[in-house]
DODRENVEX-995358 format. One record per residue: x, y, z of N, C-alpha, C in turn; residue in one letter. Coordinates in steps of 0.2 Angstrom, whole numbers, plus 2048, in hexadecimal, padded with zeros to 3 digits. Each point is the difference from the previous one (the first is absolute). Layout:
N
XYZXYZXYZA...
//
This chain:
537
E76DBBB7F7FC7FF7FA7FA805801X7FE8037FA7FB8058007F77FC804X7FF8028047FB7FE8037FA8007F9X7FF8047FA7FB7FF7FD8017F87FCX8078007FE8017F97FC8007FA804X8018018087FF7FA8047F97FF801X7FC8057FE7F87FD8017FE7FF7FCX8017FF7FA7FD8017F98047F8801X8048008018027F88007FD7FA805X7FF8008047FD8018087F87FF7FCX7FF8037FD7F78027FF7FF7FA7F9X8067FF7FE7FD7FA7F98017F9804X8037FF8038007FB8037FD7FD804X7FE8058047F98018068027FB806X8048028018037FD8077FC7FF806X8007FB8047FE8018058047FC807X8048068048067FD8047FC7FB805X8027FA8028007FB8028057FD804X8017FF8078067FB8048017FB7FCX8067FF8008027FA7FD8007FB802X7FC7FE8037FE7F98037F77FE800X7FD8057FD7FA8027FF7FE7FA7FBX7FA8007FF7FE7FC7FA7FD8067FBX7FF7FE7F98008067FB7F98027FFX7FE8078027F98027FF7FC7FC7FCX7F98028027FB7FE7FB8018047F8X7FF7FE7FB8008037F77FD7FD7FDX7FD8057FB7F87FE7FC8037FA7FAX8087FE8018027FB7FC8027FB804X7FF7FF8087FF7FC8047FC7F87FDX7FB8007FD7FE7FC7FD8047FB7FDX8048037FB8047FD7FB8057FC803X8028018068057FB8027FE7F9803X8047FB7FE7FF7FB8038007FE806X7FB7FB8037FF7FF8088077FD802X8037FC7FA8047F9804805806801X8077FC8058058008008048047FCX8038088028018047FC8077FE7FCX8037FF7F98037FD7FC80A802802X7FF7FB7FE80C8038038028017FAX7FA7FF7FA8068047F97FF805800X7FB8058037FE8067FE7FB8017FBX7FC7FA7FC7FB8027FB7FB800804X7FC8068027FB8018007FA8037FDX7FA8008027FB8037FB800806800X80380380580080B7FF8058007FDX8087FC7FE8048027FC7FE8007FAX7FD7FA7FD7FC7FD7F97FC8077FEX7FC8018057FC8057FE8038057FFX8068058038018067FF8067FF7FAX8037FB7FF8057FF7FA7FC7FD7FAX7F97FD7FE7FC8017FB7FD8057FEX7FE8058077FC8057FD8068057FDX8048058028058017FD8027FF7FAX8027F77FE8018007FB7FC8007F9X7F97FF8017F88007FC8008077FFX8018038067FF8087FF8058047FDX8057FE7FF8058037FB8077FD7FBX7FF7F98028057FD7F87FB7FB7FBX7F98008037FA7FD7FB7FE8067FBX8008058047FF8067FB8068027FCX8068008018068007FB7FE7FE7FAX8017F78027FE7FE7FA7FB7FF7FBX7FA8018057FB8007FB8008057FBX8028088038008077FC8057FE7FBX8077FC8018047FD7FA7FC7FE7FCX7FC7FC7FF7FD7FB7FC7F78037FCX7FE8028067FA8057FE7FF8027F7X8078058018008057F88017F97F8X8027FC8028037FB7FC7FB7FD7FCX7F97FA8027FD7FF7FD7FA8047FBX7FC8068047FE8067FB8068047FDX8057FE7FF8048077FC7FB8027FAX8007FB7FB7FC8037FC7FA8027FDX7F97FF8077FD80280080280A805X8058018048008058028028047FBX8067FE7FA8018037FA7FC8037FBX7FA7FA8007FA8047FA7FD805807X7FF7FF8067FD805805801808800X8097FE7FE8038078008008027F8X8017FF7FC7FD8027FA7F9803800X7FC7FD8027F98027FF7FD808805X8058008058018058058048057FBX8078007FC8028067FE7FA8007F7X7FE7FC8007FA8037FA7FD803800X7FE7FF8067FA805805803808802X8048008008058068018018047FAX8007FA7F78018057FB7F78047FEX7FB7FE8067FB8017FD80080A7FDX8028028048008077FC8018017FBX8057FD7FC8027FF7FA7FA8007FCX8018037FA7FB7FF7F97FF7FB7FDX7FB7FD7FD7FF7F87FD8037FF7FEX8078047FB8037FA7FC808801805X8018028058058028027FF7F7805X7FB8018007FD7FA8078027F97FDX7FC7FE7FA7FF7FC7FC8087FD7FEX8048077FD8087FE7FF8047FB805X7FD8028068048018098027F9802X8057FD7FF8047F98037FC7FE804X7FD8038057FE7FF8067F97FD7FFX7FD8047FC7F97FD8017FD7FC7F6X8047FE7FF8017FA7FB7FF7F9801X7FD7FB7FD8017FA802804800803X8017F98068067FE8058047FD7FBX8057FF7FF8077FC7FF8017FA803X8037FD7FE8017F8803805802806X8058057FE804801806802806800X7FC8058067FF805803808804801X8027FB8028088058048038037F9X7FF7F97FC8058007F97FD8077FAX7F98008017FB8047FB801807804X801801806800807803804803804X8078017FD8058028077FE803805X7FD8067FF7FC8038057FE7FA805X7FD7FB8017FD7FE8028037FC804X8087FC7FC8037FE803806805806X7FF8037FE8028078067FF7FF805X7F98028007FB7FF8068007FA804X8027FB7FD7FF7F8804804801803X8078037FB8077FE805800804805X7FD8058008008058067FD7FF807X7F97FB7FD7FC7FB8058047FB803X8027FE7FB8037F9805805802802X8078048018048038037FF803807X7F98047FE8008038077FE7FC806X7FE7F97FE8017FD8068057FF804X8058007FE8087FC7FE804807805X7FF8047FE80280B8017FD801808X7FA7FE8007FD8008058047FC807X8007FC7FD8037F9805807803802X8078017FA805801804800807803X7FB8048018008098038007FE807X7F97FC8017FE7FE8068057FD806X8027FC7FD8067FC806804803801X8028067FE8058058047FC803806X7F97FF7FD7FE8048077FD7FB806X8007FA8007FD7FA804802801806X8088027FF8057FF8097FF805803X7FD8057FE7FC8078047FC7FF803X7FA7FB7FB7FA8018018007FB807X8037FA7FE8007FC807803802806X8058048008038048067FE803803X7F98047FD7FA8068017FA7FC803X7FF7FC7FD7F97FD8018007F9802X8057FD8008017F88017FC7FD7F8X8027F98038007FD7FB7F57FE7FEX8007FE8067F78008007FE8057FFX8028067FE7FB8087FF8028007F9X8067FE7FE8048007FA7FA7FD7FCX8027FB8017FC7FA7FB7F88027FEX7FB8038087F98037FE8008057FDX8068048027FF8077FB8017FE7F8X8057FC7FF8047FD7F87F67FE7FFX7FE7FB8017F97FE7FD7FC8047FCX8008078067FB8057FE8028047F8X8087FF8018038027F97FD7FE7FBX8037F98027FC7FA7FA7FA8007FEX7FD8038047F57FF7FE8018057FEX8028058008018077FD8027FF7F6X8067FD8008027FF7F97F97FD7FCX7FF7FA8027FC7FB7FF7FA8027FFX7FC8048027FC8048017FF8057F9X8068027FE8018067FB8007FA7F8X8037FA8007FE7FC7FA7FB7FE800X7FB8008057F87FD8007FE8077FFX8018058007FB8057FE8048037F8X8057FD7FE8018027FA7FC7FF7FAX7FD7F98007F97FF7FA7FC806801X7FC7FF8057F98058018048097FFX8038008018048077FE8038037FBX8037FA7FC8028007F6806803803X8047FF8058068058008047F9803X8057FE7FA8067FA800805804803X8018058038048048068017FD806X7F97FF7FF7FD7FE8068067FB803X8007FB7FB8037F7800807802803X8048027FC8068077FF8017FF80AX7FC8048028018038077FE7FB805X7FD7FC7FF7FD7FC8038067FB801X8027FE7FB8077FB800806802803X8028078008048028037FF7FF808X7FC8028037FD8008058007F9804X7FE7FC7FA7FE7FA8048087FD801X8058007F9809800800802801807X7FD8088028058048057FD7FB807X7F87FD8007FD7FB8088067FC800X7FF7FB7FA8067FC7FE805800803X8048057FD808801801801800808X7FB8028057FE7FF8088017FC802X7FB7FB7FD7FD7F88038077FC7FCX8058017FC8077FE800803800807X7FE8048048048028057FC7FC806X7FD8038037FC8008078007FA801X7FA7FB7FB7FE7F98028047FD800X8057FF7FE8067FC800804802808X8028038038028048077F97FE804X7FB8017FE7FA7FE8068007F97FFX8017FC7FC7FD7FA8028077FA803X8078057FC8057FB806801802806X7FF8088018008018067FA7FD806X7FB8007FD7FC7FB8047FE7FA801X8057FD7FC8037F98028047FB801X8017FB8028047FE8078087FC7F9X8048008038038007FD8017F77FAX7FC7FB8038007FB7FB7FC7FE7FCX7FA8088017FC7FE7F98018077FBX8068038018018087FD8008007FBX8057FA7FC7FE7FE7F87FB7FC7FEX7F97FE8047FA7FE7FC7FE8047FFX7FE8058067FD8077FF8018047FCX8078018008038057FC8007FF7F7X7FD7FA7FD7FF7FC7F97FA803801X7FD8008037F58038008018037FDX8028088007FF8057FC7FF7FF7F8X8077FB7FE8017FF7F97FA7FC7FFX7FD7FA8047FB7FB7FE7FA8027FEX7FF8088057F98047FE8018037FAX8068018008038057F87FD7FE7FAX8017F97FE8017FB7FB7F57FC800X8007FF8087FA8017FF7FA8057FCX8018078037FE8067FC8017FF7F8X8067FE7FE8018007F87FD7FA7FFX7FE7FC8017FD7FA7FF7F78027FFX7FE8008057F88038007FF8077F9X8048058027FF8057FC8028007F8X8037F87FE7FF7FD7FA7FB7FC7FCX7FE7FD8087FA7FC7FD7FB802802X7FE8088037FB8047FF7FF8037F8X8078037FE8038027FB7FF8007F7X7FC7F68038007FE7F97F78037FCX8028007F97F98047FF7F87FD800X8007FA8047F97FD7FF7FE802809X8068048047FD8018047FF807805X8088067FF8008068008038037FCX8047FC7FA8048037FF7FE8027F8X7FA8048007FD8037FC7FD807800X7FD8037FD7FE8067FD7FD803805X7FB7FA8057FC8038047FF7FD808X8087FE8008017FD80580A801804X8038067FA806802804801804808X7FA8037FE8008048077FF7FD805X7FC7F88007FF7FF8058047FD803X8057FB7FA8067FD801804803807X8038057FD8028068067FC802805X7F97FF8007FF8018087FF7FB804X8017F97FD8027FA804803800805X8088038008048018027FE806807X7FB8028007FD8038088017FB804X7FB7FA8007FF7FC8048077FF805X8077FF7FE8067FF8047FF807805X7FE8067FC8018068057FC801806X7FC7FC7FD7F87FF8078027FD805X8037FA7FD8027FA805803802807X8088067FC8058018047FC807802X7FD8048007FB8068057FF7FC803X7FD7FB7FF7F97FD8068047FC804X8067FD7FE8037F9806806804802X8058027FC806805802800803807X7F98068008038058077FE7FB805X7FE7F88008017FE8068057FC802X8057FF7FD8077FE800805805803X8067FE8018058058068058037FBX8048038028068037FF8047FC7FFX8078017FD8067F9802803802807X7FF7F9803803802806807803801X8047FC7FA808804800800807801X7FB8037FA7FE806800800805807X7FA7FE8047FF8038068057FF804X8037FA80080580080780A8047FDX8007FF7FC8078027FC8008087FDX7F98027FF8008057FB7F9803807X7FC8008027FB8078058047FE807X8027FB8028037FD8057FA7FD806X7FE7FD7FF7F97FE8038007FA801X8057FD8047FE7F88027FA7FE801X7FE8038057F87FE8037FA7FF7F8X8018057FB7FE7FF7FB8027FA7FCX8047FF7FF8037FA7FD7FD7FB800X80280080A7FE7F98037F87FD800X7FD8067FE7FA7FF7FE7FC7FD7F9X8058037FC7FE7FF7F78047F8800X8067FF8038017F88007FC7FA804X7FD8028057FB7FC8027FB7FF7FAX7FE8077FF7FA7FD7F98027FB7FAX8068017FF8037FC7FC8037FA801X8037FF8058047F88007F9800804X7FF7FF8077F87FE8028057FB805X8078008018017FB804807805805X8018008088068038028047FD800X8007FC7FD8087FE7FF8038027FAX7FC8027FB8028017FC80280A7FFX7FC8018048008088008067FF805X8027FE8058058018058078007F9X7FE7FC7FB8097FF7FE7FD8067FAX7FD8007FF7FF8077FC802808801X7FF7FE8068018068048097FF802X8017FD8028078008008068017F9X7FC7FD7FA8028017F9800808800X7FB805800801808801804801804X8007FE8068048018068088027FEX8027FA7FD8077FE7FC8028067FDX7FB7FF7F87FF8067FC7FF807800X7FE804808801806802804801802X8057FA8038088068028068007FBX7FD7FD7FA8048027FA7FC8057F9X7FA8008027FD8067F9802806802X8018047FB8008088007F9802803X8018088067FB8008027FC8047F9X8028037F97FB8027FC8027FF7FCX7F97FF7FB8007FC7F98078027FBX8027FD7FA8068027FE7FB8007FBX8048087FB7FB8007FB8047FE7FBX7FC8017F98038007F8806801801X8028068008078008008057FF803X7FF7FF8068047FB8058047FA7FEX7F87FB8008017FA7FF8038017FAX8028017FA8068027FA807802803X8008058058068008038057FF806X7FC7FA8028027F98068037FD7FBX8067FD8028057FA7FB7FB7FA803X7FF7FE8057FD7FC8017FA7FF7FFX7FC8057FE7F98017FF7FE7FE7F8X8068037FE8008017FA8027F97FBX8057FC8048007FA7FE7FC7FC802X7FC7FF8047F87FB7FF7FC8037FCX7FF8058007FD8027F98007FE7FAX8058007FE8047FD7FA7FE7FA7FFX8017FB8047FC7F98017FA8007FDX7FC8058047F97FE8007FD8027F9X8048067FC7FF8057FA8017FA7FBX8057FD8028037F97FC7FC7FC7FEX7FB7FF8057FB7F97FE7FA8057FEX8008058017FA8037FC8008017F9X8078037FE8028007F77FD7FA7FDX8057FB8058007F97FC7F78007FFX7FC7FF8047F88007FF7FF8047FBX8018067FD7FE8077FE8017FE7F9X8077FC8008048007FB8017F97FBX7FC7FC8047FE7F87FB7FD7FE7FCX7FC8077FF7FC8037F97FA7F9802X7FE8018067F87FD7FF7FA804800X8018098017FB8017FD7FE8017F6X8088007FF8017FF7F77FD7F97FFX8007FA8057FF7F97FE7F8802800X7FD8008067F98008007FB8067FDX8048057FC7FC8037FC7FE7FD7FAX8077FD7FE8007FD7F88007FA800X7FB7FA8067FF7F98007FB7FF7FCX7FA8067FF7FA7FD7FC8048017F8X8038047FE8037FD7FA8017FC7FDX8057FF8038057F78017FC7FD802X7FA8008037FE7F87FF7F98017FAX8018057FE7FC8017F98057FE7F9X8078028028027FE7F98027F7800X7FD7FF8078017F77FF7FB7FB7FEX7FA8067FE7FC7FD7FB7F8800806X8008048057FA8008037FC8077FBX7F97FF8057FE8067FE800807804X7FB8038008038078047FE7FE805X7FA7FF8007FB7FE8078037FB805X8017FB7FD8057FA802807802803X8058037FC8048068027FD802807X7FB8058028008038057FF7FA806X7FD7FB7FD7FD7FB8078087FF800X8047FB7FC807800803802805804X8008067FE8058048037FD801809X7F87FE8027FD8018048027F9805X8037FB7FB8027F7802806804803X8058047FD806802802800803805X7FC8058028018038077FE7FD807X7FB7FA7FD7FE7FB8068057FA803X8058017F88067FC804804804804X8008087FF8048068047FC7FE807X7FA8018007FF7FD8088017FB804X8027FC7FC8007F98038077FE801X8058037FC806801804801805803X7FE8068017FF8058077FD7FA806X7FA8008008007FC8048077F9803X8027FE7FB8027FB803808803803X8008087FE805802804800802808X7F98017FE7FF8028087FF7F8804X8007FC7FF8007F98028077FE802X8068037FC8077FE800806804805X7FD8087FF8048068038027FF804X7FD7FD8078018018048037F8802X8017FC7FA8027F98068087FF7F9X8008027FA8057FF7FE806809800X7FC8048028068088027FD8037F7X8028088017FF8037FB8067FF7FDX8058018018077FE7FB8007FC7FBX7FD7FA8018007F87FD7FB8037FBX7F98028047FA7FF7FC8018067F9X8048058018028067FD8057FE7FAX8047FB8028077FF7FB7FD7FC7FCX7FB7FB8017FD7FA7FD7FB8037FAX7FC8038047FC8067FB8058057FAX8048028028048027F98047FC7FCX8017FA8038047FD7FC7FB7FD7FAX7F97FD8027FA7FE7FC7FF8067FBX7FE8028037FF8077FB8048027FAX8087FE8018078027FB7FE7FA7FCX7FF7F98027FD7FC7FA7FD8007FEX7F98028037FB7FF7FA8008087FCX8038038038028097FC8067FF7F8X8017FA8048097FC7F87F97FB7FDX7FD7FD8027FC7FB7FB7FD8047FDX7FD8058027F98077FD8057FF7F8X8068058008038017FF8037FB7F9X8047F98018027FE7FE7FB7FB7FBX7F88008037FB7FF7FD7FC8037F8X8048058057FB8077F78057FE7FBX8067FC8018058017FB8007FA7FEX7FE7FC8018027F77FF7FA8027F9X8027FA7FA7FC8007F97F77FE805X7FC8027FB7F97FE8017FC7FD7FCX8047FC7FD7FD7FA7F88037FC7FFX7FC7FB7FD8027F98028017FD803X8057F98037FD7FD805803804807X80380B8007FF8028087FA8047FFX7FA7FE7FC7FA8048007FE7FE807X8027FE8057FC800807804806805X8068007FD8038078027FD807801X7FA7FF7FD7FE8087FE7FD802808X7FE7FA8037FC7FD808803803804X8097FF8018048028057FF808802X7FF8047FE8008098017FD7FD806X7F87FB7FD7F98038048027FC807X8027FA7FF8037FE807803802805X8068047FD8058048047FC805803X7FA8027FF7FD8078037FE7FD807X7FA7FB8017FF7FD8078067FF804X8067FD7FD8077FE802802805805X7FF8077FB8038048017FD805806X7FB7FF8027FB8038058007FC806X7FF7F97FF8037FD806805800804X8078027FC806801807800806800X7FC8067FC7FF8068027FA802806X7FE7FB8017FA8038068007FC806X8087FB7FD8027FA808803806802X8048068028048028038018087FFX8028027F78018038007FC8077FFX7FA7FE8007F98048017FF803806X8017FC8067FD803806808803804X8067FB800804802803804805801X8018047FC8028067FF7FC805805X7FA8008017FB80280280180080AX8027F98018037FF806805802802X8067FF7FF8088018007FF808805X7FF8047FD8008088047FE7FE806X7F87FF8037FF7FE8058047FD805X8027F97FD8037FE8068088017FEX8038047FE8098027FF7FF806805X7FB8037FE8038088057FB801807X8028038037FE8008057FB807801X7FD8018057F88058028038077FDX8038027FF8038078008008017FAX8047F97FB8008047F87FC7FB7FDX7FB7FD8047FC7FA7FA7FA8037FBX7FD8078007FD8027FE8028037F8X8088058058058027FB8027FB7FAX8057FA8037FF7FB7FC7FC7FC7FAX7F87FE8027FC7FF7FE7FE8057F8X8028068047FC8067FA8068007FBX8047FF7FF8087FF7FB7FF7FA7FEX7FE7FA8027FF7FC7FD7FA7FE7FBX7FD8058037F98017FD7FE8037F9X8068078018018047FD8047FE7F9X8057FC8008037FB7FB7FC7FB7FDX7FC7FC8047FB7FD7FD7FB8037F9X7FC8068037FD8057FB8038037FCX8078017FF8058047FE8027FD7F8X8037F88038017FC7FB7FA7FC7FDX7FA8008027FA7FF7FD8018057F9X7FE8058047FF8077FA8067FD7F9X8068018038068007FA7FF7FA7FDX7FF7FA8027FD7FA7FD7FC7FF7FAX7FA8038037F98007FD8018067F8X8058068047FF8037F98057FF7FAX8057FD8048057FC7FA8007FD7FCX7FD7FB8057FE7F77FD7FE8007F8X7FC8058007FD8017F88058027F9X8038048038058057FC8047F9800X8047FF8048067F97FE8007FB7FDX7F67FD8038007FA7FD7FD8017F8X8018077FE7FE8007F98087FD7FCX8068008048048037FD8047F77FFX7FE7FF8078047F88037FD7FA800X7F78017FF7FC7FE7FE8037F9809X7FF7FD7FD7FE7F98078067FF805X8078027FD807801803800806806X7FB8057FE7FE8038068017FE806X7FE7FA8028007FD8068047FB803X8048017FB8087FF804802808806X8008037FE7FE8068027FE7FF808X7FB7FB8027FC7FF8088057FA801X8027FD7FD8057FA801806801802X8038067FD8078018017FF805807X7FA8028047FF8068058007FA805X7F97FB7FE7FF7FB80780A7FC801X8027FF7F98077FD802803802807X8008088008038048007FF801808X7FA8008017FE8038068007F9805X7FE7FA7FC8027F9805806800802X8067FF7FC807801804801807804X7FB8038008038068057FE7FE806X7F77FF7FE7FE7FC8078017F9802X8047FE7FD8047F8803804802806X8038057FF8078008067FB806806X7FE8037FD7FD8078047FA7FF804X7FC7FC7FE7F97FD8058007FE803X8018048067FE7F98067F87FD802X8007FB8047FC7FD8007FB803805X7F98017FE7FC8048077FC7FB802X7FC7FB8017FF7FB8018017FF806X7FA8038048007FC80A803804803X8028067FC8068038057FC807800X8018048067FE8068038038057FDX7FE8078008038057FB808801804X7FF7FD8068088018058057FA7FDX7FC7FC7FE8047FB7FE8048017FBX7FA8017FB8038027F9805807800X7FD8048038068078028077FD800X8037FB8058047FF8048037FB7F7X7FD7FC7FD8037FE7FB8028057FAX7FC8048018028067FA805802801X8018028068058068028077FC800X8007F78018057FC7FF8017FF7F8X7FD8017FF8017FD7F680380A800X7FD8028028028097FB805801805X8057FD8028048048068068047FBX8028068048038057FE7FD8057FCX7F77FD8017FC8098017FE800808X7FE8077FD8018028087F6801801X7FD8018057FB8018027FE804805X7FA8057FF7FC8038067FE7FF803X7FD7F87FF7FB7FE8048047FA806X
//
């Protein structure tokens, strides 16, 4: 191994070699651990901390940047109009006075100014553009620099984007917004990868599916606050967008300031720099108990005489028959997510529950009631993962979802006069319905599956393919969604029902259960379920 990447990995970590029968140095995070009797599940305070701060620092800002753009649109829209008015100022009086742009505002900007609607679509996309570029480059970046160097460099990204939409007002350049978004897409598209690999890897094997839901819970979190900063009696006005957007610092401070004292993945160092004595240091920080480090230690032990000794790249991992078919798996429960049309449902929820007779305002508190329920069954998946298995919690999750996606459905089309005038209710129903067994399982799990199916050599590679179909099928979703459902109007979404069908029967027979089981475990069950392919590893 190139001696400059064994220190560069070595150096995020910050190792310090120790006899193994040694007690664990003193650390400026020594405070934080408990006096008592160190714990036999593995929850400790330095794990909480290094797998909070991670995921505050990079899937709280996901969603909040999701949601950020949503409740000013319309003030950003007269923003950018007033910007390119100012642009026709050369122009002669009556040339100026003619000028679409700098005319009274219209009721609806997009519809009054194609131009205008140009520009948004260009805006919002480029977050989207951003995001799937980047995760072809994640499994480099981590192989180069480890996953701890990854994720501080990825932040610096993200202050940088975000930084460029906060200097857009005081600069009159909606370019700015433009560039800014892509940028922040392409931190994004990263933080799809790294923190999901950092935070299973540094944890013990029966709380991999709590941990492993955090990411999603900050996610959803983020969209939540960045809503109800959002609304216009608080940021989400004429002189208060920008600052909307620099809220979203806060996360980035957090993880500078707590992140470079947290360690590398220990799998990381002993399977990939080959550093036991390192390992066995970052897991004392972590489990805080040697009994627990002793069987951890051995679980690598296991896993190094069967990894490849060098990562498998991009196109490797596509041309291993064996690689290639857990892939497959894992791509599978990503569509079905991509493809259940929840970001179609939760765009056009303040609608529907405006054409059931709310108001707008009203409308958006509902839609803000909706995604508190999306917490509260995330959280209650993270309560579940790990005692009921991801298989059950994943099949159950789509199966809800296929029904209240048939009552959505079946709802728009029942009469809505006379004595079924209560029907008109059901759309609005079906949308909470519908978010709940969406964020019981099949929000965050897809998200795990790579992790714990592949093993050290191509979990990077893995991850970034899954990642990459994620963003992929967002994109074609999002831009379709419009152009179809002019055509199919509410039957569209047979369309996510006839996918989720599709893709539970695939993953009925094909998923095995990862639940308690070590990546040696799960190996050995993959390779029995896929037998008569063949493998490298």
């Amino acid at each position: 191994m190139p001696a400059r990447r064994r220190h560069s990995l070595l150096a995020a970590a910050e190792p310090v070699c120790i006899p193994l029968n040694e007690s664990f140095p003193e650390s400026p995070l020594n405070e934080l651990l408990p006096s008592s009797q160190p714990p036999t599940s593995g929850l400790t305070r330095t794990l909480v901390l290094a797998v909070v701060t991670v995921t505050f620092g990079t899937w709280f800002p996901m969603g909040y940047s999701i949601a950020a753009m949503n409740g000013p649109q319309s003030v950003i829209l007269d923003w950018i109009r007033q910007v390119k008015c100012q642009r026709v100022g050369s122009l002669d009086v009556a040339e100026r006075n003619t000028s679409r742009w700098c005319g009274p505002p219209a009721e609806d900007l997009l519809q009054d100014l194609p131009e205008l609607r140009l520009i948004w679509a260009v805006l919002s996309s480029a977050f989207m553009v951003g995001g799937f570029v980047s995760t072809f480059l994640a499994a480099g970046l981590i192989d180069r620099f480890g996953l701890k160097r990854t994720i501080l460099i990825n932040s610096g990204v993200f202050i940088l984007g975000n930084s460029l939409i906060c200097l857009a007002e005081v600069s009159s350049a909606y370019e700015l917004i433009t560039a800014g978004r892509f940028i922040i897409g392409f931190s994004l598209g990263i933080s799809c990868v790294a923190p999901p690999i950092y935070c299973s890897e540094i944890t013990p094997t029966n709380l991999r599916g709590t941990f492993g839901v955090l990411p999603v819970v900050m996610n959803v979190a983020g969209m939540i606050v960045a809503t109800v900063l959002g609304l216009p009696v608080l940021l989400g006005n004429a002189g208060g967008w920008t600052a909307l957007n620099a809220f979203c610092f806060i996360s980035q401070i957090a993880l500078l300031l707590v992140f470079p004292m947290c360690p590398e993945s220990p799998r990381r160092l002993y399977l990939t720099v080959d550093d036991r004595e390192a390992a066995h240091h970052v897991l004392h920080w972590l489990r805080r108990s040697s009994v627990l480090v002793r069987s951890d230690m051995k679980e690598l032990e296991a896993e190094r005489e069967t990894h490849l000794p060098e990562p498998v790249g991009l196109v490797q991992l596509l041309r291993e028959p064996y690689f290639r078919s857990v892939l497959k798996i894992c791509v599978t429960a990503m569509l079905a997510q991509q493809l259940s049309g929840f970001s179609c449902v939760s765009f056009y929820s303040t609608a529907i529950f405006t054409d059931v007779g709310l108001t707008r305002r009203t409308s958006i508190y509902a839609s803000i009631g909706v995604w508190c329920v999306f917490l509260t069954f995330a959280l209650l998946c993270m309560a579940l993962i790990d005692r009921v298995g991801r298989r059950i919690l994943l099949l159950v999750s789509h199966t809800g979802m296929i029904v209240a996606l048939m009552g959505f459905v079946l709802s728009l089309n029942l009469p809505h006069t006379g004595d079924y005038a209560w029907v008109r209710f059901l759309p609005a129903a079906c949308i909470p319905l519908y978010i709940a067994f969406y964020a019981l399982g099949s929000n965050s799990i897809p998200y795990i599956l790579p992790a714990e199916m592949f093993g050290q050599e191509a979990r990077a590679a893995a991850m970034t393919w899954v990642s990459a179909v994620s963003w992929g099928a967002a994109v074609v979703t999002t831009l379709m969604f419009p152009l179809v459902n002019a055509l199919t109007k509410e039957y569209t979404f047979l369309f996510f029902v006839a996918s989720v069908v599709a893709a539970t029967w695939y993953l009925l027979f094909k998923l095995p259960e990862t639940k308690g089981r070590t990546i040696e475990e799960v190996q050995g069950v993959l390779r029995r379920q896929l037998a008569g392919h063949t493998t490298s590893g």
